[in-house]
C-alpha atoms as an extended CHARMM CRD file, in Angstrom:
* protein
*
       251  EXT
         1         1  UNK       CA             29.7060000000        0.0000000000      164.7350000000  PROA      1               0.0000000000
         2         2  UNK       CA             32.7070000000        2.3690000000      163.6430000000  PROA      2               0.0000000000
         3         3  UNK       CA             32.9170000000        3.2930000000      159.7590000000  PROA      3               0.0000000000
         4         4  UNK       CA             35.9610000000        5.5140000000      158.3970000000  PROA      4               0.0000000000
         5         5  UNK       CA             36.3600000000        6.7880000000      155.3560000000  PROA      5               0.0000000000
         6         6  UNK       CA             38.8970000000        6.6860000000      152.6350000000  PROA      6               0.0000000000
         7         7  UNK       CA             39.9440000000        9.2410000000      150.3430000000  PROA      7               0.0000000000
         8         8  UNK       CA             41.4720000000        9.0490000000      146.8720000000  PROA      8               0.0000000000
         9         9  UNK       CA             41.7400000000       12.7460000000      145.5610000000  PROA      9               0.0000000000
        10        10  UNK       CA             42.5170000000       13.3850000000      141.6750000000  PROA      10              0.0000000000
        11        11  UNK       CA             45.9120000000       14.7430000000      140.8460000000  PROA      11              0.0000000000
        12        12  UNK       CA             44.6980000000       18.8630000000      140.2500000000  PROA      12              0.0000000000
        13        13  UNK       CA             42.0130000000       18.4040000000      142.3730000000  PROA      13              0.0000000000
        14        14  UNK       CA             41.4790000000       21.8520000000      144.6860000000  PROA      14              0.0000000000
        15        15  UNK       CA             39.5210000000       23.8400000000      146.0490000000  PROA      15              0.0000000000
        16        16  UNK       CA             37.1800000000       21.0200000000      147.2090000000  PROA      16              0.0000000000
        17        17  UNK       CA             34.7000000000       21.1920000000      150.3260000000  PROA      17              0.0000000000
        18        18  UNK       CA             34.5260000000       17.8460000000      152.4920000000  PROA      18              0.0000000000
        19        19  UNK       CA             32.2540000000       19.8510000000      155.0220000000  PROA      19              0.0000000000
        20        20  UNK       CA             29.4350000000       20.0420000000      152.5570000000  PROA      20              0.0000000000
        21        21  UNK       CA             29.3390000000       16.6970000000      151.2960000000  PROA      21              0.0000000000
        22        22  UNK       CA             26.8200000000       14.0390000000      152.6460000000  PROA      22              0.0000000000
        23        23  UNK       CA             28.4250000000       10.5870000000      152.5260000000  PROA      23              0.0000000000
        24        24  UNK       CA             26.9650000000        7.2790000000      152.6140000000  PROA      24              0.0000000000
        25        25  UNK       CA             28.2350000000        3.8900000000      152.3450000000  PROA      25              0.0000000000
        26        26  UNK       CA             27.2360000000        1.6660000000      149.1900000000  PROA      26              0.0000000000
        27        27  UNK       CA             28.2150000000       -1.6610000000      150.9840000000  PROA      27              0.0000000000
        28        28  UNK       CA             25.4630000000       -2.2200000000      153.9360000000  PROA      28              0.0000000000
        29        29  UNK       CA             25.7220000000       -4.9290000000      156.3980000000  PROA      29              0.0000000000
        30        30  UNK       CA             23.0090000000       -6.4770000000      157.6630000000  PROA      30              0.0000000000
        31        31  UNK       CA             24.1810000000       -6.4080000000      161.4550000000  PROA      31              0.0000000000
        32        32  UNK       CA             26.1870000000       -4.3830000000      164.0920000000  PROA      32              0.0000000000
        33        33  UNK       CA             28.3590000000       -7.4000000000      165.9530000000  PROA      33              0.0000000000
        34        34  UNK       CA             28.9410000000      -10.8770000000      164.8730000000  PROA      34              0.0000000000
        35        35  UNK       CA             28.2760000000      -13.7240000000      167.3090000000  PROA      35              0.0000000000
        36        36  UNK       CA             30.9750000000      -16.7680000000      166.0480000000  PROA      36              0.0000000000
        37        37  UNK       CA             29.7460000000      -20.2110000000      168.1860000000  PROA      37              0.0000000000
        38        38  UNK       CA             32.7810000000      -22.1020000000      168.1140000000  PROA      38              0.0000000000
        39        39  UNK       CA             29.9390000000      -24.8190000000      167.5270000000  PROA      39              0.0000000000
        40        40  UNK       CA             28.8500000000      -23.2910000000      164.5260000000  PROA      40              0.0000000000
        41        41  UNK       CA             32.1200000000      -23.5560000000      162.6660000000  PROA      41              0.0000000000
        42        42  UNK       CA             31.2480000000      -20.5020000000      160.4050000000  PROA      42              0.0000000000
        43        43  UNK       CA             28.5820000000      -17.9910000000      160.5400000000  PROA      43              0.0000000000
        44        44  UNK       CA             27.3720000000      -15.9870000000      156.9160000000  PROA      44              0.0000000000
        45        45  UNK       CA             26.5000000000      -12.4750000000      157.5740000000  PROA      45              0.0000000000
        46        46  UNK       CA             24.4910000000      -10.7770000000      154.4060000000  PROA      46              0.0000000000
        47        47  UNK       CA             25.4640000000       -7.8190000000      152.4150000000  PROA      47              0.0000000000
        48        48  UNK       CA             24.0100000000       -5.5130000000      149.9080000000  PROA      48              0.0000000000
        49        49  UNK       CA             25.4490000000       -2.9330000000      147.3370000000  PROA      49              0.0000000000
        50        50  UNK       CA             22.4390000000       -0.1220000000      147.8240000000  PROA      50              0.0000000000
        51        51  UNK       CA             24.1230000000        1.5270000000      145.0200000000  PROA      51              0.0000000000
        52        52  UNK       CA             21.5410000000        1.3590000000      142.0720000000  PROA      52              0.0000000000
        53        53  UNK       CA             24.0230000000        2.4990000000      139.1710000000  PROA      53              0.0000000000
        54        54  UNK       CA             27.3180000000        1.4430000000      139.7640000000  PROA      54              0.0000000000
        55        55  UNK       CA             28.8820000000       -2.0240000000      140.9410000000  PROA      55              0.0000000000
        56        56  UNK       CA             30.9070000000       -1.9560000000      143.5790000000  PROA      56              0.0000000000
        57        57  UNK       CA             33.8740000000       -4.4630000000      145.5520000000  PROA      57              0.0000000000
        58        58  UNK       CA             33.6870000000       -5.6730000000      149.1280000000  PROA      58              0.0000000000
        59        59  UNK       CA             36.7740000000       -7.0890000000      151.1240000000  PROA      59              0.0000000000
        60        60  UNK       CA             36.5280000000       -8.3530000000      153.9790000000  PROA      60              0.0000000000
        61        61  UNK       CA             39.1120000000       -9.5410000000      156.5500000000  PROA      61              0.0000000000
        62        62  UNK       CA             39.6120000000      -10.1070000000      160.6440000000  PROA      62              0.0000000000
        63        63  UNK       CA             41.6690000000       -7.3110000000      163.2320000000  PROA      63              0.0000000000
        64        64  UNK       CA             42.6310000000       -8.9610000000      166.4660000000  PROA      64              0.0000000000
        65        65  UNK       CA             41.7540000000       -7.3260000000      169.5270000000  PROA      65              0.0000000000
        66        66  UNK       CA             44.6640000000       -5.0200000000      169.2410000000  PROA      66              0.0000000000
        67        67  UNK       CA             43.2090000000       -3.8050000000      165.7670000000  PROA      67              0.0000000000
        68        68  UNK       CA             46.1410000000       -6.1880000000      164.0670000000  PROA      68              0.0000000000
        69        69  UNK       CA             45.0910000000       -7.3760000000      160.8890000000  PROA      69              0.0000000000
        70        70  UNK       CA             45.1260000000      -11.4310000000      160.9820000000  PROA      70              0.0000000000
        71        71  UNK       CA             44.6480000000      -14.5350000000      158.9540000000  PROA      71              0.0000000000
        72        72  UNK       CA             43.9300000000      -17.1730000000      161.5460000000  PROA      72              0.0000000000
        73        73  UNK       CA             42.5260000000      -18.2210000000      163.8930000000  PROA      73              0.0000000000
        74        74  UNK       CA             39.1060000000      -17.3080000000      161.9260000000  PROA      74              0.0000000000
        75        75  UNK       CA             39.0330000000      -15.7350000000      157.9750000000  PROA      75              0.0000000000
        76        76  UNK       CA             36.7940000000      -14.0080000000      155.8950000000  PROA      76              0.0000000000
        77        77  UNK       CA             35.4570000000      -16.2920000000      152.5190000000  PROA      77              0.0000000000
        78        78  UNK       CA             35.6340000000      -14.4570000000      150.0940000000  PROA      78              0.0000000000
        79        79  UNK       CA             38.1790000000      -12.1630000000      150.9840000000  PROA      79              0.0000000000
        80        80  UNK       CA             36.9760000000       -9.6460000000      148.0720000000  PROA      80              0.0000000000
        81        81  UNK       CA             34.1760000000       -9.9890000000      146.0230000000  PROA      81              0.0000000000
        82        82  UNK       CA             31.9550000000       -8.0250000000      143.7000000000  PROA      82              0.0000000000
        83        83  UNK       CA             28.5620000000       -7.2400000000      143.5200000000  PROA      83              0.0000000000
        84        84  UNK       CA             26.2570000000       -5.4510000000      140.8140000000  PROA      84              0.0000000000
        85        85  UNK       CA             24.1550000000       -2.8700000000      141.4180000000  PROA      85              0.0000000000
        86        86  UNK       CA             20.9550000000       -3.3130000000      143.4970000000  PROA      86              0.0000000000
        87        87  UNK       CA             22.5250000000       -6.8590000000      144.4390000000  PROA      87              0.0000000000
        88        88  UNK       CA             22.9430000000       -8.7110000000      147.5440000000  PROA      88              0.0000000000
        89        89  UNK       CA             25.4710000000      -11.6030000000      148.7230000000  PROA      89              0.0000000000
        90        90  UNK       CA             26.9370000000      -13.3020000000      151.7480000000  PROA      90              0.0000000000
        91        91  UNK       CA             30.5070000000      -12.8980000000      153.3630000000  PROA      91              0.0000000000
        92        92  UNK       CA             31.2670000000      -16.0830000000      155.9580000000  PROA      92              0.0000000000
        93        93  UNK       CA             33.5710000000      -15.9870000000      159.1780000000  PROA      93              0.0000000000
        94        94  UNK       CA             35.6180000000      -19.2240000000      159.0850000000  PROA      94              0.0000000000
        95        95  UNK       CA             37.0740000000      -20.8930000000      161.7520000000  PROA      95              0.0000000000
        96        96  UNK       CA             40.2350000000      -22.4900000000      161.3540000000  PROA      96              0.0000000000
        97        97  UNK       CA             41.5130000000      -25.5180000000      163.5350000000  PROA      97              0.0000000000
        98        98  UNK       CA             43.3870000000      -22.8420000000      165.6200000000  PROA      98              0.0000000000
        99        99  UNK       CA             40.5560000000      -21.5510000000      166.8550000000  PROA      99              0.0000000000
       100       100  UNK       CA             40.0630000000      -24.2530000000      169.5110000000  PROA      100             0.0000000000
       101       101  UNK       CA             43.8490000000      -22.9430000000      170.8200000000  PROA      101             0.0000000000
       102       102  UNK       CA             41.2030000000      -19.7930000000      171.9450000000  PROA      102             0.0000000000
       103       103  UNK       CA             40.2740000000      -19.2410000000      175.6690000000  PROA      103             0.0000000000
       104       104  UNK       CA             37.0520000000      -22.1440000000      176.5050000000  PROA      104             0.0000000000
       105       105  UNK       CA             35.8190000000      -20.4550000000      179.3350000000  PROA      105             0.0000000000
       106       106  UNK       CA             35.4210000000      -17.1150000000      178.1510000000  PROA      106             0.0000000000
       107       107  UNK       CA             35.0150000000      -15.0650000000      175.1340000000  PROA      107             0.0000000000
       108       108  UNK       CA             37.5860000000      -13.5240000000      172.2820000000  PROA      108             0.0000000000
       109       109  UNK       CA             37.5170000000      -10.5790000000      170.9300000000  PROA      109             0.0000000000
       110       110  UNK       CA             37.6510000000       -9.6230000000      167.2700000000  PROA      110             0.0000000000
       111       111  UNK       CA             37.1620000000       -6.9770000000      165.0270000000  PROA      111             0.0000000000
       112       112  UNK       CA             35.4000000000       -7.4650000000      161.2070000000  PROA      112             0.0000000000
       113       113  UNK       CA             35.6780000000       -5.2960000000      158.8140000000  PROA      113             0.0000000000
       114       114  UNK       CA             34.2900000000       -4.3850000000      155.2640000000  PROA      114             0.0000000000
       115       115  UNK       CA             35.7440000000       -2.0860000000      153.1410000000  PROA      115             0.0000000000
       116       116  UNK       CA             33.7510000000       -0.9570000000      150.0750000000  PROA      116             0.0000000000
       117       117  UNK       CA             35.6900000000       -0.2280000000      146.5220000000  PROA      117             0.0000000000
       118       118  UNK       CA             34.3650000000        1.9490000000      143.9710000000  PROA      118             0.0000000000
       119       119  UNK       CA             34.9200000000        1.7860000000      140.2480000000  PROA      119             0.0000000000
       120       120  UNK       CA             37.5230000000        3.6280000000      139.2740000000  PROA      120             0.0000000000
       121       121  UNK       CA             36.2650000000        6.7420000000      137.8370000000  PROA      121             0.0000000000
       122       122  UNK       CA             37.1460000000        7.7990000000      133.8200000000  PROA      122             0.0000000000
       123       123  UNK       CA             36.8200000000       11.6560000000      134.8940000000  PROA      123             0.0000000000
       124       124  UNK       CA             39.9130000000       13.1620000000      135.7600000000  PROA      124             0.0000000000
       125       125  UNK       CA             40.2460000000       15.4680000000      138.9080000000  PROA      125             0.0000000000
       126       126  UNK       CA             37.4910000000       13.2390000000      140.6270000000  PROA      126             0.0000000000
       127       127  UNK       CA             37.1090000000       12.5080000000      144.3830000000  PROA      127             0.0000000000
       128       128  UNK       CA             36.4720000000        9.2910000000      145.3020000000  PROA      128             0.0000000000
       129       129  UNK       CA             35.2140000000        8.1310000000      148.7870000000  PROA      129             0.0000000000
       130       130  UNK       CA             35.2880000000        4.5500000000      150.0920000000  PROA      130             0.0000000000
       131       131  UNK       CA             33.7440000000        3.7570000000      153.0500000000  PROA      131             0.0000000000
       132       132  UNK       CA             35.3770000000        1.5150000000      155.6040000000  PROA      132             0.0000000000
       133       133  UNK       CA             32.7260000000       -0.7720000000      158.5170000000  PROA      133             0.0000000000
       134       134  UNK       CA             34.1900000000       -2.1330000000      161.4850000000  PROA      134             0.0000000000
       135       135  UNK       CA             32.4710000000       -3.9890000000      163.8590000000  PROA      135             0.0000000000
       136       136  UNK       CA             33.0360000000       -6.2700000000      166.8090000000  PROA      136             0.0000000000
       137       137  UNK       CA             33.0090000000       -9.9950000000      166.5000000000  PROA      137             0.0000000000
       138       138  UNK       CA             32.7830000000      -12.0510000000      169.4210000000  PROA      138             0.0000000000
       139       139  UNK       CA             34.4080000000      -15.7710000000      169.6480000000  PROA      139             0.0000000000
       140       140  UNK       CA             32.1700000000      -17.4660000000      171.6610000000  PROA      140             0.0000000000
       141       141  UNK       CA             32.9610000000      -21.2730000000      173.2590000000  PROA      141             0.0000000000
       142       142  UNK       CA             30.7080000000      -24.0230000000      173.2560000000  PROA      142             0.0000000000
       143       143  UNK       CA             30.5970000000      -24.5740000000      176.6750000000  PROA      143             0.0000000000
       144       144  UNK       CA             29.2570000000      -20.7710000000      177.2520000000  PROA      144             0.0000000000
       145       145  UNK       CA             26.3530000000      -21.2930000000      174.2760000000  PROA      145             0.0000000000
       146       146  UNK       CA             24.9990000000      -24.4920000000      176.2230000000  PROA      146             0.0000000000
       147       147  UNK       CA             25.1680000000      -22.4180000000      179.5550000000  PROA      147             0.0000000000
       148       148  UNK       CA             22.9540000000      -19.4760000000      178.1540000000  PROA      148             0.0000000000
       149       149  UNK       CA             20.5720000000      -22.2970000000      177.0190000000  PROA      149             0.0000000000
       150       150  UNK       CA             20.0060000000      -22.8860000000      181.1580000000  PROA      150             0.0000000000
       151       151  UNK       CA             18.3290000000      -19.7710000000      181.9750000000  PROA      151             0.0000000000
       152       152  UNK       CA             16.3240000000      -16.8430000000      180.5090000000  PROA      152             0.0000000000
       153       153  UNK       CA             18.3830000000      -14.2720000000      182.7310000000  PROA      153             0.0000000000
       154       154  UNK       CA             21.0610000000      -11.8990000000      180.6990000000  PROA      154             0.0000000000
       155       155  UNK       CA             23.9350000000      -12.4520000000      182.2820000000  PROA      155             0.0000000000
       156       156  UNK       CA             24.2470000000       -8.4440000000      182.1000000000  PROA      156             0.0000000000
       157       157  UNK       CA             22.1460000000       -8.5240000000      184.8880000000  PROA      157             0.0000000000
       158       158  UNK       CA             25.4810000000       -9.8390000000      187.3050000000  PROA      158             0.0000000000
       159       159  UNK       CA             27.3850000000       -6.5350000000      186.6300000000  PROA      159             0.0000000000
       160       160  UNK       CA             28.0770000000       -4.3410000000      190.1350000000  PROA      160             0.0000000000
       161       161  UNK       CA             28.7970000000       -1.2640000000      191.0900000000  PROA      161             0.0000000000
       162       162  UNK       CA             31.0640000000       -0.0720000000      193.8820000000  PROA      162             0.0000000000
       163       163  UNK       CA             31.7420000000        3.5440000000      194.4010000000  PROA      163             0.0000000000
       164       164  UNK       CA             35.2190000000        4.4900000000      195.1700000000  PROA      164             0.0000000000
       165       165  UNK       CA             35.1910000000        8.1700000000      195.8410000000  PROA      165             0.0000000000
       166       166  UNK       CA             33.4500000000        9.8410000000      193.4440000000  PROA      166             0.0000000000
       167       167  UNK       CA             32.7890000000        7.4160000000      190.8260000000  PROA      167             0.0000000000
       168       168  UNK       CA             31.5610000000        4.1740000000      190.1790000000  PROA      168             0.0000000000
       169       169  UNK       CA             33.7500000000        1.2210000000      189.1990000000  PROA      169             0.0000000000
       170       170  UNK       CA             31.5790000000       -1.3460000000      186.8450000000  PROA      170             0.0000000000
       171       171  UNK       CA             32.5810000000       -5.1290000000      187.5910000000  PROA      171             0.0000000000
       172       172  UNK       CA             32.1050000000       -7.9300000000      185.5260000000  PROA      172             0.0000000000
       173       173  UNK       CA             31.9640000000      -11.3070000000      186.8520000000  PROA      173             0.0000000000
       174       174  UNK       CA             30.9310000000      -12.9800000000      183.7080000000  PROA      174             0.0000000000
       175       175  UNK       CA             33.1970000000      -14.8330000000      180.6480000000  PROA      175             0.0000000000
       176       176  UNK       CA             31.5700000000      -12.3660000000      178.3590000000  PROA      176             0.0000000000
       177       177  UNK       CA             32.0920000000       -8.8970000000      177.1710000000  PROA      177             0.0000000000
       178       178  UNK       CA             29.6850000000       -6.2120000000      177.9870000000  PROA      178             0.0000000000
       179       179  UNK       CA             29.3260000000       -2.9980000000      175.8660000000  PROA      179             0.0000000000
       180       180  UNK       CA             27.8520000000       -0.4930000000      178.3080000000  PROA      180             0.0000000000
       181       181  UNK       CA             26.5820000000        2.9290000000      175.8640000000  PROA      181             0.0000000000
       182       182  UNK       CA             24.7810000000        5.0900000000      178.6360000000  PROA      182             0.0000000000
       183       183  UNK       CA             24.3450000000        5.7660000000      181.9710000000  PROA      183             0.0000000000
       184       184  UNK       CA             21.5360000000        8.0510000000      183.6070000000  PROA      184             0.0000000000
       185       185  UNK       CA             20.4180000000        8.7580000000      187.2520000000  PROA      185             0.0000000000
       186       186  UNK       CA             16.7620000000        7.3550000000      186.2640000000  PROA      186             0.0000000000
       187       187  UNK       CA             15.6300000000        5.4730000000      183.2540000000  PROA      187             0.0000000000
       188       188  UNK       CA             14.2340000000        8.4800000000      181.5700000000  PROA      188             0.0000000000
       189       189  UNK       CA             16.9310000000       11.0700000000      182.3740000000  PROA      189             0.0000000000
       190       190  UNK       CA             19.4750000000       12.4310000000      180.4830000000  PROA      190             0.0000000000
       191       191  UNK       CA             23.4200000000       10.7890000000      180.2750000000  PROA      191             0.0000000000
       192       192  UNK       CA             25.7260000000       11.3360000000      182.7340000000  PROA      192             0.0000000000
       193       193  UNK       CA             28.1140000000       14.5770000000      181.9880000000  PROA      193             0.0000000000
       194       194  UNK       CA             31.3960000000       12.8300000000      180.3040000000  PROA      194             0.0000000000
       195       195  UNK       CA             30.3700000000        9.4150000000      180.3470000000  PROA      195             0.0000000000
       196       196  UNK       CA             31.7320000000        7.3180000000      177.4890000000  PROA      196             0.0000000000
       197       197  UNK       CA             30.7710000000        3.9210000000      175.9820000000  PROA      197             0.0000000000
       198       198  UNK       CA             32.9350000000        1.3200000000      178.1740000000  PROA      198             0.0000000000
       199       199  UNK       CA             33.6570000000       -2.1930000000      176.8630000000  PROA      199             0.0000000000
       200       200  UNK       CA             34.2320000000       -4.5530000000      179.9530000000  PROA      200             0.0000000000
       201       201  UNK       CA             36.2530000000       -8.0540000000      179.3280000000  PROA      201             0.0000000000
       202       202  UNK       CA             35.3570000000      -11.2840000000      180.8390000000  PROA      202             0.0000000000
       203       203  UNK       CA             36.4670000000      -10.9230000000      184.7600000000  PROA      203             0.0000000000
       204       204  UNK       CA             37.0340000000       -7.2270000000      184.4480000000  PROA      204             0.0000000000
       205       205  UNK       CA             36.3460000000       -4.1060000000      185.7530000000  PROA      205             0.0000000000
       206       206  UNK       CA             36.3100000000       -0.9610000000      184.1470000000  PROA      206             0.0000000000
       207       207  UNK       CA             35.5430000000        3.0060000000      185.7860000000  PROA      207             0.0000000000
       208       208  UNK       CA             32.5890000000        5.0560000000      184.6820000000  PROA      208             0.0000000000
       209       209  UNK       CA             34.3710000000        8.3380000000      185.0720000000  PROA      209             0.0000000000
       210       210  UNK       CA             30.8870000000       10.2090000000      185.9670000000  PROA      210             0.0000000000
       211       211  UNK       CA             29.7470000000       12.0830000000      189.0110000000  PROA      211             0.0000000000
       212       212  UNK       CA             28.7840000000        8.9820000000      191.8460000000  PROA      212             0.0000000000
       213       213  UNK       CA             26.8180000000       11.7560000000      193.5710000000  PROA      213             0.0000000000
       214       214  UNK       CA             24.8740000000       12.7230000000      190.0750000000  PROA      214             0.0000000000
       215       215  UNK       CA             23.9280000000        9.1630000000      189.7180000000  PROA      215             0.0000000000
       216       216  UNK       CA             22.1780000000        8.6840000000      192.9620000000  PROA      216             0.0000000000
       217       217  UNK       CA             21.3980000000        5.2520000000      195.0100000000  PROA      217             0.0000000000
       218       218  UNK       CA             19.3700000000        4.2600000000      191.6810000000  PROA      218             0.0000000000
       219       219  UNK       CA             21.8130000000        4.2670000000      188.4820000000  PROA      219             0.0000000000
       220       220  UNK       CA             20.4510000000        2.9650000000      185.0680000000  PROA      220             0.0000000000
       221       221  UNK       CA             23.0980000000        1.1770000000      182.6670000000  PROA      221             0.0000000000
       222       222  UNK       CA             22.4830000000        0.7900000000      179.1230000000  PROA      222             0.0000000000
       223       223  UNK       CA             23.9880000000       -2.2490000000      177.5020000000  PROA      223             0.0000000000
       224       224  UNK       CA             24.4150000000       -3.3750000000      173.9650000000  PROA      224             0.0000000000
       225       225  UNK       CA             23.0140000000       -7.3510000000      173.5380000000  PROA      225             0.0000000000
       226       226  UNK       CA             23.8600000000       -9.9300000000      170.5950000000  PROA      226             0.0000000000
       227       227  UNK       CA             21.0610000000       -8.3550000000      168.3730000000  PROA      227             0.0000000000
       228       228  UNK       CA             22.0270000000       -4.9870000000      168.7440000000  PROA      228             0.0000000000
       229       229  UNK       CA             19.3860000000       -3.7270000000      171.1940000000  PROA      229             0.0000000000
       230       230  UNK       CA             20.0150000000       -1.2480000000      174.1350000000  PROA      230             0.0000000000
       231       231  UNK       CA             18.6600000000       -2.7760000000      177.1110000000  PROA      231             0.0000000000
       232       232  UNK       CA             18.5330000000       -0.8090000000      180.3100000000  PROA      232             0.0000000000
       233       233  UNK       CA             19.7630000000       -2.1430000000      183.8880000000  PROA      233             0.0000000000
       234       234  UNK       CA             18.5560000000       -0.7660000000      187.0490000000  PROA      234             0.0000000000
       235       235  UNK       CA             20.8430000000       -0.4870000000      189.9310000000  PROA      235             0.0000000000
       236       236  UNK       CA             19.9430000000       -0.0540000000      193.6710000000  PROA      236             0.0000000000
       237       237  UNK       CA             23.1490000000        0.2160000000      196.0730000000  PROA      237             0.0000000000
       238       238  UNK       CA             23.1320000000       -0.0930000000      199.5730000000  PROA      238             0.0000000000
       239       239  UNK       CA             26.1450000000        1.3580000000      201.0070000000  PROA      239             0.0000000000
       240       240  UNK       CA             29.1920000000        1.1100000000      198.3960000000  PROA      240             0.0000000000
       241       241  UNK       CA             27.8370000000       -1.7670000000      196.2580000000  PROA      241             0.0000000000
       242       242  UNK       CA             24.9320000000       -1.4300000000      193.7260000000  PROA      242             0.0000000000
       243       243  UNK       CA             23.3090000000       -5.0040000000      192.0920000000  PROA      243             0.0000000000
       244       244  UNK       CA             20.9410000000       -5.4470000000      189.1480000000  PROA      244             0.0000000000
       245       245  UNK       CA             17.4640000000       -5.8620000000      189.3900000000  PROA      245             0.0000000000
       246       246  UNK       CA             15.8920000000       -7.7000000000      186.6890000000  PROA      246             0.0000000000
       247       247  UNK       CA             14.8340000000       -6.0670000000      183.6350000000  PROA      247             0.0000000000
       248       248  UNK       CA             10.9070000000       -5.9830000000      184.4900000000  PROA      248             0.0000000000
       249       249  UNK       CA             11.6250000000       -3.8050000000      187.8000000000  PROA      249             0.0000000000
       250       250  UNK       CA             13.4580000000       -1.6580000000      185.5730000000  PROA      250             0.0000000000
       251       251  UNK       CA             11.7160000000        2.1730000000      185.4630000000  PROA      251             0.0000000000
């Protein structure tokens, strides 16, 4: 989940010391990726204004994979709303009849995003902060729900690894994304020197950009699932190819 901040400074304001200040957001959400089932037709994620004192705005609205701001083929209802202080409320992804124009045998990718509005302050020379959430949002057929329903295995689990060189390249021969965070040498070990969170597409491949050598013949990948939980995959590679071994073998 990626959250920016906005700043509106006063007109006089100086002298004032960002690298102090503690900031946190007003507007929670009650999840770190949203899961749209094409089946589904909409799906109501929860929010809450954990400000006690002051009431606050929420907007809401959809970024295409290339971070474009859109308004089909899915919307956010209400696009803005407000909530009092302490309360909580709902925000909906809508699909629109455009969305069945969408890839069928594979996942989308979007982006959702919530950006919190404070009151405007009466105090001149104030600094106010709004807090910005964006998080991924997966379109996901109908066709791919009813094919999860067929087994108990996470399709994580069909990821590869074949070294070329000195690295490993990650392939994915699934219609889903996969949001690999970490990668260790053994399951209790510490990350891999410059590894950085990949995001594989459906039928893609992506490079770690760590050490093969430091990983050994028994990598560990860390992937993000639908709820937001870190599940760790052990690899064992014979040769140039690594394969999965099911979660209960992992260390």
């Amino acid at each position: 989940m990626k959250t920016s901040l906005h700043l509106t400074f006063g007109a006089t304001l100086l002298g004032c010391t960002l690298a102090a200040t503690q900031v946190s957001a007003a507007i929670a959400l009650d999840r770190t990726r949203v899961i749209y089932t094409s089946a589904e037709k909409s799906v109501s994620l929860s929010i809450t204004n954990l400000n006690q004192q002051l009431p606050y705005l929420a907007q809401g609205w959809i970024e295409d994979a290339e971070g474009k701001k859109i308004s089909s083929p899915l919307i956010v209802l209400p696009p803005i709303q407000r909530l009092e202080p302490g309360a909580s409320s709902q925000v909906k992804v809508q699909g629109l009849p455009a969305a069945m124009t969408l890839p069928q045998d594979q996942e989308s990718l979007f982006y959702f995003n919530l950006r919190e509005i404070p009151p405007r302050s009466e105090k001149a020379n104030t600094l106010q902060i709004a807090l910005q959430t964006r998080i991924k949002l997966f379109y996901r057929p109908d066709a791919l729900v009813a094919n999860r329903g067929e087994t108990d295995t996470p399709w994580q689990e069909q990821l590869t690894l074949t070294r070329q060189g000195n690295s490993f390249v990650v392939n994915n021969p699934t219609p889903y994304y996969v949001t690999l965070v970490d990668v260790k040498s053994t399951a209790k070990g510490e990350t891999a020197k410059d590894f950085e969170p990949l995001m594989l597409a459906p039928k893609a491949q992506g490079n770690l950009n760590v050490d093969a050598k430091a990983l050994g013949q028994t990598p560990v990948l860390t992937y993000v699932n639908d709820y937001g939980g870190r599940p760790q995959l052990q690899f064992q590679c014979t040769g140039n190819t690594c394969t999965a071994s099911p979660l209960a073998k992992a260390e």
